[in-house]
MITI-285342 format. One record per atom (N, C-alpha, C, CB): x, y negated, z; residue number from 0; atom name; residue in one letter. Coordinates in Angstrom, 3 decimals. Atoms other than C-alpha are relative to their C-alpha. Glycine has a CB too. Layout:
# residues N
X  Y  Z  NUM  CA  A
...
# end
This chain:
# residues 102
-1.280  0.142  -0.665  0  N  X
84.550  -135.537  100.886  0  CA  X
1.102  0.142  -1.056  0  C  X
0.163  1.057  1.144  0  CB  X
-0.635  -0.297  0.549  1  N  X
87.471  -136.497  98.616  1  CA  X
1.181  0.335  1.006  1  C  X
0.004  -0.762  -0.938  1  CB  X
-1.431  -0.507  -0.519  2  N  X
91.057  -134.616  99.402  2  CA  X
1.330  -0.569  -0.970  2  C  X
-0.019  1.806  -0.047  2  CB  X
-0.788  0.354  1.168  3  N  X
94.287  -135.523  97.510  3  CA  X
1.231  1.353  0.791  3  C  X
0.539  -2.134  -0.217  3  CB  X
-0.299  -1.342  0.112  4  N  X
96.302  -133.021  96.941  4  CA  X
1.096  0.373  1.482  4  C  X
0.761  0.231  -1.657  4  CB  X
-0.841  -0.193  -1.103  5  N  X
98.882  -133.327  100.199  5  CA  X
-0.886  0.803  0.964  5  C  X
0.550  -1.367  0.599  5  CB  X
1.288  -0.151  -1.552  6  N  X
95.756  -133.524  102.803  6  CA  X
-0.886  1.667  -0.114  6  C  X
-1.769  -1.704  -0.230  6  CB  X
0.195  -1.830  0.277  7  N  X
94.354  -129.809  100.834  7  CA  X
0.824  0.493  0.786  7  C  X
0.362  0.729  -1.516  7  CB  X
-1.383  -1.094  -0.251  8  N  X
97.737  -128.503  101.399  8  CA  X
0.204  0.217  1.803  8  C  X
1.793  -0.918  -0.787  8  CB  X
-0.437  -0.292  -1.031  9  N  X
98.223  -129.136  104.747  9  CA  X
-1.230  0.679  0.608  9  C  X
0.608  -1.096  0.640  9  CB  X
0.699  -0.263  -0.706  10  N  X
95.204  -128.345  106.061  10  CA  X
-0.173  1.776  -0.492  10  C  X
-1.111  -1.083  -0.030  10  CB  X
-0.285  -1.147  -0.033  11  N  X
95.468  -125.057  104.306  11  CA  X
1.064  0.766  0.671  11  C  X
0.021  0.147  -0.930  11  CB  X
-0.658  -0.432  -1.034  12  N  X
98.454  -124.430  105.868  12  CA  X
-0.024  0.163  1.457  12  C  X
0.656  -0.417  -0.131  12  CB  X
0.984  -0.413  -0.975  13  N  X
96.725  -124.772  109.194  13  CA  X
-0.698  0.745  0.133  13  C  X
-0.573  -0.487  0.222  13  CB  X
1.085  -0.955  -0.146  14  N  X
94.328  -122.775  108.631  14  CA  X
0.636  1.254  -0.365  14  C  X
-1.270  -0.314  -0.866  14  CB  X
-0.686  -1.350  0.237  15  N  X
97.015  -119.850  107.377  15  CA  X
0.663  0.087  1.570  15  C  X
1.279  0.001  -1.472  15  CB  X
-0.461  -0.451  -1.733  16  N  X
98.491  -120.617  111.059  16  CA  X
-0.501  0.674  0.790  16  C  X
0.060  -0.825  0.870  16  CB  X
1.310  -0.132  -1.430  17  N  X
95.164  -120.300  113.219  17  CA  X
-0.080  1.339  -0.923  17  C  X
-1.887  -1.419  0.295  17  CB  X
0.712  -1.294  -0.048  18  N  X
94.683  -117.035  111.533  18  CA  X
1.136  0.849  -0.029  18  C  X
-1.063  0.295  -1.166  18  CB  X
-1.161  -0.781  -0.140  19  N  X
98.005  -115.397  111.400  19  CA  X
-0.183  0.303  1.466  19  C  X
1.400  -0.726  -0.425  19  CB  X
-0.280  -0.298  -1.847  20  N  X
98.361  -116.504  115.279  20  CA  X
-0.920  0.835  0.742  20  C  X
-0.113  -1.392  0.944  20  CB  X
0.900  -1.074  -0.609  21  N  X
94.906  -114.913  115.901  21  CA  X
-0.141  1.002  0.026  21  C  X
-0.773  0.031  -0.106  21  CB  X
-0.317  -1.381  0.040  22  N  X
95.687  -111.927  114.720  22  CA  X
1.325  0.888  0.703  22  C  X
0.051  0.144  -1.306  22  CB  X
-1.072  -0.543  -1.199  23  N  X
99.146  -111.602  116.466  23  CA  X
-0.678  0.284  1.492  23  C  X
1.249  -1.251  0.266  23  CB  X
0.420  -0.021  -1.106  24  N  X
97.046  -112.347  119.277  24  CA  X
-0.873  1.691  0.399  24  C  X
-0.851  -1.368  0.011  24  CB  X
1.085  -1.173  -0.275  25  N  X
94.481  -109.372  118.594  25  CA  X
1.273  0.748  -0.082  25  C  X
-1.480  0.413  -1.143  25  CB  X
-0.463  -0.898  -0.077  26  N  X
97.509  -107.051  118.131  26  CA  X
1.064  0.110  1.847  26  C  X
0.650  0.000  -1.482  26  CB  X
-0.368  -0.231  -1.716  27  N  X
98.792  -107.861  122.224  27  CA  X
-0.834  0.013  0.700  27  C  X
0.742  -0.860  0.712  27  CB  X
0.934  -0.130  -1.116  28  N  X
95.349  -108.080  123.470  28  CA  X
-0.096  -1.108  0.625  28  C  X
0.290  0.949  0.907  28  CB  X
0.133  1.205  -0.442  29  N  X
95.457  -111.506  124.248  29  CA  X
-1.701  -0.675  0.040  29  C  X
0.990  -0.755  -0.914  29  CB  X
1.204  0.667  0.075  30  N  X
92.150  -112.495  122.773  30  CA  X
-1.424  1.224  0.152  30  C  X
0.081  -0.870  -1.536  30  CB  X
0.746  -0.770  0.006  31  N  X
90.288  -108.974  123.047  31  CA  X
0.698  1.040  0.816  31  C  X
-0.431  0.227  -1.209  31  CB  X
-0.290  -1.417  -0.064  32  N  X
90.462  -105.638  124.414  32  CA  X
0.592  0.924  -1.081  32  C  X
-1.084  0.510  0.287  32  CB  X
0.115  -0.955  1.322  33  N  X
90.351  -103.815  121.121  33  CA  X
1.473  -0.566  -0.780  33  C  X
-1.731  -0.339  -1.109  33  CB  X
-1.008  0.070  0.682  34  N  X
94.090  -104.013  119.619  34  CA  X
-0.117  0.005  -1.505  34  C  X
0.700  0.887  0.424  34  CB  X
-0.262  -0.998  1.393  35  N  X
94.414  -104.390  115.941  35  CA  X
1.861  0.254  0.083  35  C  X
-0.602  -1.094  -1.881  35  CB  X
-1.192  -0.579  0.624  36  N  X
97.249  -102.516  114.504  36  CA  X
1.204  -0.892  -0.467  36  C  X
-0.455  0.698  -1.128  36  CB  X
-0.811  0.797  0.716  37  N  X
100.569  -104.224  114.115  37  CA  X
1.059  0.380  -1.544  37  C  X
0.764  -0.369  1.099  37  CB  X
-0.336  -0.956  1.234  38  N  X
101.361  -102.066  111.144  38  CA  X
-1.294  0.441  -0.918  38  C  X
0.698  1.415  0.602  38  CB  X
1.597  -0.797  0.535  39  N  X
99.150  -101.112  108.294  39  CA  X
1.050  0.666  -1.623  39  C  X
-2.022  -1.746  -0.535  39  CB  X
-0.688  -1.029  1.139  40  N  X
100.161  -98.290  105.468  40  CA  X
0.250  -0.847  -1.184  40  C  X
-1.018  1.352  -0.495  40  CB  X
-0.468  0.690  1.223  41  N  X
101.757  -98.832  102.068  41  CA  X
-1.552  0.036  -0.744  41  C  X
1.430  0.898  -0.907  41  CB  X
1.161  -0.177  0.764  42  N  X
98.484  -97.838  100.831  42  CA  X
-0.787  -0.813  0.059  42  C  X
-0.590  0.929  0.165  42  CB  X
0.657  1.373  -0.137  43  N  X
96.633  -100.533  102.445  43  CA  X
0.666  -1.107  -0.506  43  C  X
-0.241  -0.321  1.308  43  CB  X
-0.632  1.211  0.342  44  N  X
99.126  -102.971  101.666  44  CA  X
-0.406  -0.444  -1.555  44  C  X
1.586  0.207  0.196  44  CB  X
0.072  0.009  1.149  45  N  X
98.552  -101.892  97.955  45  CA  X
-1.911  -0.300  -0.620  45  C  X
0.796  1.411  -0.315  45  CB  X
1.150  0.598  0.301  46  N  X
94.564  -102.067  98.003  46  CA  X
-0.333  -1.912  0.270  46  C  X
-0.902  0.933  0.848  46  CB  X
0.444  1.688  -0.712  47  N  X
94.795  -105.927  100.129  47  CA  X
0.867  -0.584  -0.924  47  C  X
0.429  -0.522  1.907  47  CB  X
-0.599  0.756  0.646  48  N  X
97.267  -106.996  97.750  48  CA  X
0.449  0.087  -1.478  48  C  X
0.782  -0.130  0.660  48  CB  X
-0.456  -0.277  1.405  49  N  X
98.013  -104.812  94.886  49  CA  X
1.322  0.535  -0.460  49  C  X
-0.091  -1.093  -0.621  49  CB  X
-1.408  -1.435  -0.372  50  N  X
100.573  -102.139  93.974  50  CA  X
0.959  -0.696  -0.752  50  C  X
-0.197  2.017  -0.754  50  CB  X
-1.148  1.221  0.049  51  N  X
102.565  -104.575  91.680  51  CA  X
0.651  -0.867  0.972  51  C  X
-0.416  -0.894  -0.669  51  CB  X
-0.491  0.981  -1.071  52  N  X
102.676  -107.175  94.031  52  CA  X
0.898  0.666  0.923  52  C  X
-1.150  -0.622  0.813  52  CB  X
-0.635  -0.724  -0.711  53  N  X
103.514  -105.251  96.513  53  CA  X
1.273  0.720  0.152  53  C  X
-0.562  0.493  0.052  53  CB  X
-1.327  -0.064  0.061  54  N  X
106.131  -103.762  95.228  54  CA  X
1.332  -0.602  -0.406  54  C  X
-0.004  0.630  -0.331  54  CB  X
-0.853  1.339  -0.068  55  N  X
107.613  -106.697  93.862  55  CA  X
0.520  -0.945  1.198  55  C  X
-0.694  -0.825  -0.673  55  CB  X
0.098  0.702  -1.299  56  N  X
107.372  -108.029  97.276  56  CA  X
1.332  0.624  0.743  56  C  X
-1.553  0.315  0.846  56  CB  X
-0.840  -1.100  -0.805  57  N  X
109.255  -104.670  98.573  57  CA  X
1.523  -0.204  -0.791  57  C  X
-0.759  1.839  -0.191  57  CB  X
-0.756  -0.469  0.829  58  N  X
111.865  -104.561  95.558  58  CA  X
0.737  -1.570  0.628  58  C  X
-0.555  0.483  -1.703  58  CB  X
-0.679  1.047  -0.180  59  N  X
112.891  -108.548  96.484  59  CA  X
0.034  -0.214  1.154  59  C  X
-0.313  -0.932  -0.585  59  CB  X
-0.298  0.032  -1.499  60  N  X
113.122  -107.920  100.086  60  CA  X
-0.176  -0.944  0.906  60  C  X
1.073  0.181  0.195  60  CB  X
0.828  1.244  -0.518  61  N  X
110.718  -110.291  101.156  61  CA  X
-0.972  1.109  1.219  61  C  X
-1.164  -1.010  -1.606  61  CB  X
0.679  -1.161  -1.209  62  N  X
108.897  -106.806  103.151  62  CA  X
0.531  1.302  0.289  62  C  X
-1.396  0.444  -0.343  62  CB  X
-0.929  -1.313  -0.590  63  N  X
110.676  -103.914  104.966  63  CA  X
-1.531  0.936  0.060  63  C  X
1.079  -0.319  1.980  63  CB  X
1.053  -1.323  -0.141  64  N  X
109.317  -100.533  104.256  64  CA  X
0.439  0.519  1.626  64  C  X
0.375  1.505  -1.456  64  CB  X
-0.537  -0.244  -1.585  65  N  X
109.393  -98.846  107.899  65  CA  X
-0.677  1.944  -0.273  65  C  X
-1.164  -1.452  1.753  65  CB  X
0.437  -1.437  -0.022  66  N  X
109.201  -95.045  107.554  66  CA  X
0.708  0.541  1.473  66  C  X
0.595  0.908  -1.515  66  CB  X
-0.582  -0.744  -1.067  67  N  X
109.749  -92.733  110.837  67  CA  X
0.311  1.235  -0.225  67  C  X
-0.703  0.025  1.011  67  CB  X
-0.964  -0.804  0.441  68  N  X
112.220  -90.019  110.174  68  CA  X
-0.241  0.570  -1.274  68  C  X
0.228  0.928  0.873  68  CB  X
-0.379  -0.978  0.873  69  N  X
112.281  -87.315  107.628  69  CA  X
-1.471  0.459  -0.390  69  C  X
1.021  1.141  0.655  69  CB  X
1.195  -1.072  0.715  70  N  X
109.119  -85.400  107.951  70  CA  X
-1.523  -0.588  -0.167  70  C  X
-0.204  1.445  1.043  70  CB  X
1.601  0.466  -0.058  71  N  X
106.379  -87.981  107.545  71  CA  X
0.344  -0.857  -1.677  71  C  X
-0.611  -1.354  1.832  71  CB  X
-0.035  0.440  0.791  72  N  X
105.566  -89.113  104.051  72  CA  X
-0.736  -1.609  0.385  72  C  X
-0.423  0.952  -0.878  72  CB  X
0.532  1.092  -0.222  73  N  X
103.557  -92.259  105.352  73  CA  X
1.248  -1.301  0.034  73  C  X
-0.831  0.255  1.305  73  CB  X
-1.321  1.977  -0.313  74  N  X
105.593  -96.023  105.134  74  CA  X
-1.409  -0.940  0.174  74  C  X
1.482  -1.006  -2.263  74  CB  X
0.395  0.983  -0.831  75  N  X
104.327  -98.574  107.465  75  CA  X
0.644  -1.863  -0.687  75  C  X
0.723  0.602  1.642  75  CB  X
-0.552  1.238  0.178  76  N  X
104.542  -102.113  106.601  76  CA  X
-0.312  -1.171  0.918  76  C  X
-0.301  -0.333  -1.200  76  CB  X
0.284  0.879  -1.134  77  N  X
104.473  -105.020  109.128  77  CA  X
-1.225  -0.999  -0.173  77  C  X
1.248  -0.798  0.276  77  CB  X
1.327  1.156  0.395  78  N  X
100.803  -107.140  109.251  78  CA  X
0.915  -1.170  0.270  78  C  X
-1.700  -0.025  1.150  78  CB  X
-0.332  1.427  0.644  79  N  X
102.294  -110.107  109.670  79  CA  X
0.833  -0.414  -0.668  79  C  X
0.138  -0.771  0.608  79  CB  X
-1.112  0.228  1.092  80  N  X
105.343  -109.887  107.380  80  CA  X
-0.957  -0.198  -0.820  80  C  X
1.132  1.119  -0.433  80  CB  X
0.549  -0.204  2.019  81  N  X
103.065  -109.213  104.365  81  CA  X
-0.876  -1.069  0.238  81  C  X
-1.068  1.802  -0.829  81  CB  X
1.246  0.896  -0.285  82  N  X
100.088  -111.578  105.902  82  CA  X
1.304  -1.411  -0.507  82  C  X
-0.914  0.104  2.142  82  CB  X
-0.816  1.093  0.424  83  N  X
103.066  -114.727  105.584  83  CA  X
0.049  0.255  -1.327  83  C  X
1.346  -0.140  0.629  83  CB  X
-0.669  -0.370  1.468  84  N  X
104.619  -113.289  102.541  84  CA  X
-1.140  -0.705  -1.243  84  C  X
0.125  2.052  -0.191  84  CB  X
1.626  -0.066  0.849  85  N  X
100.782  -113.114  100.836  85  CA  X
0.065  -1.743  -0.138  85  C  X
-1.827  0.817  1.241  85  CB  X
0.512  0.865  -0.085  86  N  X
99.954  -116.789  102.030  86  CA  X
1.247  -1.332  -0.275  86  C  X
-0.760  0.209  1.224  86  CB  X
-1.190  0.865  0.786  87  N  X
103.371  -118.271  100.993  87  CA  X
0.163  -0.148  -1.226  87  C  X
1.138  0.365  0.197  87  CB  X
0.193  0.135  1.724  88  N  X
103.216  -117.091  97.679  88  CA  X
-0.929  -0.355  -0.441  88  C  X
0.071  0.998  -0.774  88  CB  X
1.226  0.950  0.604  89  N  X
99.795  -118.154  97.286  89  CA  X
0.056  -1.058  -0.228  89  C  X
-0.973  -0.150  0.567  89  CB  X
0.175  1.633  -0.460  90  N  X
100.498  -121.469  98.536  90  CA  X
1.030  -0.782  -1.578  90  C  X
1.056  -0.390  2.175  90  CB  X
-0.685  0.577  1.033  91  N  X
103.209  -121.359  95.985  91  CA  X
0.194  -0.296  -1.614  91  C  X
0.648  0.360  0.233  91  CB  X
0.575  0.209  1.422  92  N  X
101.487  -120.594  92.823  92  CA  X
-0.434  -1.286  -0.122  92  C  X
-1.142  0.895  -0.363  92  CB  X
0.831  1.707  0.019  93  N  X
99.073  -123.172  94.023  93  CA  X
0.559  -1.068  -0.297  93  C  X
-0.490  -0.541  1.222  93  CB  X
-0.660  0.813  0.129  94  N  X
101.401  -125.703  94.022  94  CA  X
1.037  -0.094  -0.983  94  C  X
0.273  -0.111  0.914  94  CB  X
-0.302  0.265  1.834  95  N  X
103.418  -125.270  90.906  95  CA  X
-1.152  0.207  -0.273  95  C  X
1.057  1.018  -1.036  95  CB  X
1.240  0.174  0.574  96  N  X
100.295  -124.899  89.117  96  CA  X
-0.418  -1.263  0.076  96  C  X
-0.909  0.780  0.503  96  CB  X
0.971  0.816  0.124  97  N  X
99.029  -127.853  90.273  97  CA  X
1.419  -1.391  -0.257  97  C  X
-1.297  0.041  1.530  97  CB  X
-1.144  0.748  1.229  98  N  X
102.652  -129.473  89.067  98  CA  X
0.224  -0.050  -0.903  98  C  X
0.887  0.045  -0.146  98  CB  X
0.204  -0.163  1.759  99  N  X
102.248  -128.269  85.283  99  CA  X
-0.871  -1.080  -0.064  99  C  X
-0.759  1.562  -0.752  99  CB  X
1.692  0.418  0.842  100  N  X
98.645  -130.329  85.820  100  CA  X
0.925  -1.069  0.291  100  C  X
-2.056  0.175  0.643  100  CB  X
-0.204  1.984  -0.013  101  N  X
100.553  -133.878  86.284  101  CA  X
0.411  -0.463  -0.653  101  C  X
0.652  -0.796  0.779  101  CB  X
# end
């Protein structure tokens, strides 16, 4: 099966849809019982993506830290802010990158 480079792209971008949306879905219970979490710690954010990144991400205000008041050291970051964020910038290496190759 050949692809050229548009027909990749989009269809990756589809496929970053159908799984974003499925997961919004698991966090209202739409498609399961079992809720995931619409929040996941800085700490996770930093193992799924990497504590640079991450905070490069945070520092250019592309992801809101979400802390609740004073006496909790934990910061919350939004799953699907960072899930876009992640699959935008991927998309966007990908694609310069594959503009140096022409």
């Amino acid at each position: 099966m050949t692809y050229n480079l548009e027909e990749k792209h989009l269809k990756d971008l589809l496929a970053d849809a159908v799984e974003i949306g499925f997961k919004k879905g698991l966090m209202t219970g739409t498609f399961s019982e079992t809720k995931l979490k619409p929040y996941i710690s800085k700490k996770q954010a930093y193992k799924l993506y990497g504590r640079v990144i991450v905070d490069r991400w945070i520092k250019e205000g592309l992801v809101k830290e979400i802390k609740d008041g004073d006496n909790t050291s934990t910061i919350r970051i939004d799953r699907i802010q960072i899930e876009i964020i992640a699959k935008s910038s991927n998309r966007s290496s990908f694609l310069n990158t594959a503009e140096r190759r022409r």
